[in-house]
C-alpha positions in Angstrom: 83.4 36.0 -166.4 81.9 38.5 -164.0 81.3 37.8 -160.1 78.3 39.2 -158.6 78.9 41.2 -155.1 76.9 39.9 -152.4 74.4 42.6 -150.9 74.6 45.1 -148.6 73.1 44.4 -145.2 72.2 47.2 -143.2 72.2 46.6 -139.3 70.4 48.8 -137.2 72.1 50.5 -134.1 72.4 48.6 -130.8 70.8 51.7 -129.3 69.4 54.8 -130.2 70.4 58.3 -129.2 67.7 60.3 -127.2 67.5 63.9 -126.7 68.5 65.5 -124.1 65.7 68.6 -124.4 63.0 68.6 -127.0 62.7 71.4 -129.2 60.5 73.0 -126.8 63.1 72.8 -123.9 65.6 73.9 -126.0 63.6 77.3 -127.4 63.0 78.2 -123.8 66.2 78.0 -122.7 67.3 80.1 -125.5 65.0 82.5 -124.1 66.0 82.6 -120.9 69.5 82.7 -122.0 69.0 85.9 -124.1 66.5 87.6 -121.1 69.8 86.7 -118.7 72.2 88.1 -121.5 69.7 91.0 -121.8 69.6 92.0 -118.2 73.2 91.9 -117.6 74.1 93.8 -120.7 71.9 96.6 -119.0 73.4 96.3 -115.4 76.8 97.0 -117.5 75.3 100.1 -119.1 74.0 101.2 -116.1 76.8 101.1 -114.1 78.8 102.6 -116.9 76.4 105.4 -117.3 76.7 105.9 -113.3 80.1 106.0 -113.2 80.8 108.5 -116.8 78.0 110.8 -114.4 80.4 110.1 -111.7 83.1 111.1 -114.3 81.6 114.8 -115.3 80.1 115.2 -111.1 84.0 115.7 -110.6 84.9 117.2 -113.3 82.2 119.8 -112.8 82.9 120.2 -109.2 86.6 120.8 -110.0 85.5 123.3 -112.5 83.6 125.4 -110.2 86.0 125.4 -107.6 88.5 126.9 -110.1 86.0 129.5 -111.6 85.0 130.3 -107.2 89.1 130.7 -106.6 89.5 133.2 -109.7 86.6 135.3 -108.7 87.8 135.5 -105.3 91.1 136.5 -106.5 89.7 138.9 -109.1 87.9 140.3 -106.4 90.7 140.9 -103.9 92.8 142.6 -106.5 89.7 144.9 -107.1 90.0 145.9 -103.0 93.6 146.2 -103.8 93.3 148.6 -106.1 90.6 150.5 -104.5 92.9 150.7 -101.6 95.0 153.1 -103.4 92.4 155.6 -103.8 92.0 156.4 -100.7 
């Protein structure tokens, strides 16, 4: 004996999803997204590049003010030792 199984109904949805953004919405967004993204990455590599200048302005100045304070003292020793020749 074989039973037959009544059919499937389908029953459509009581209410549709909508988009929120069409495609078109959605790509622009993405755009201005990335052009935001883009601009701040830049601000960060600027103000990194300012700051490693910054970096090598001080280490630069501290260099020279060593190299100025050993030629001043290489200097006086040179009057020093003059000094004894008269």
């Amino acid at each position: 004996m074989y039973y037959s199984l009544p059919m499937l109904i389908l029953i459509e949805p009581i209410f549709r999803a909508k988009p929120m953004v069409d495609d078109d919405d959605f790509l622009d967004d993405i755009n201005e997204n990335n052009e935001a993204v883009e601009q701040e990455e830049d601000i960060e590599a600027l103000e990194l590049a300012e700051k490693k200048a910054e970096e090598q302005a001080q280490k630069n100045l501290l260099a020279r003010k060593r190299i100025d304070d050993l030629m001043e003292k290489k200097r006086l020793k040179e009057l020093l030792d003059d000094e004894d020749d008269w």
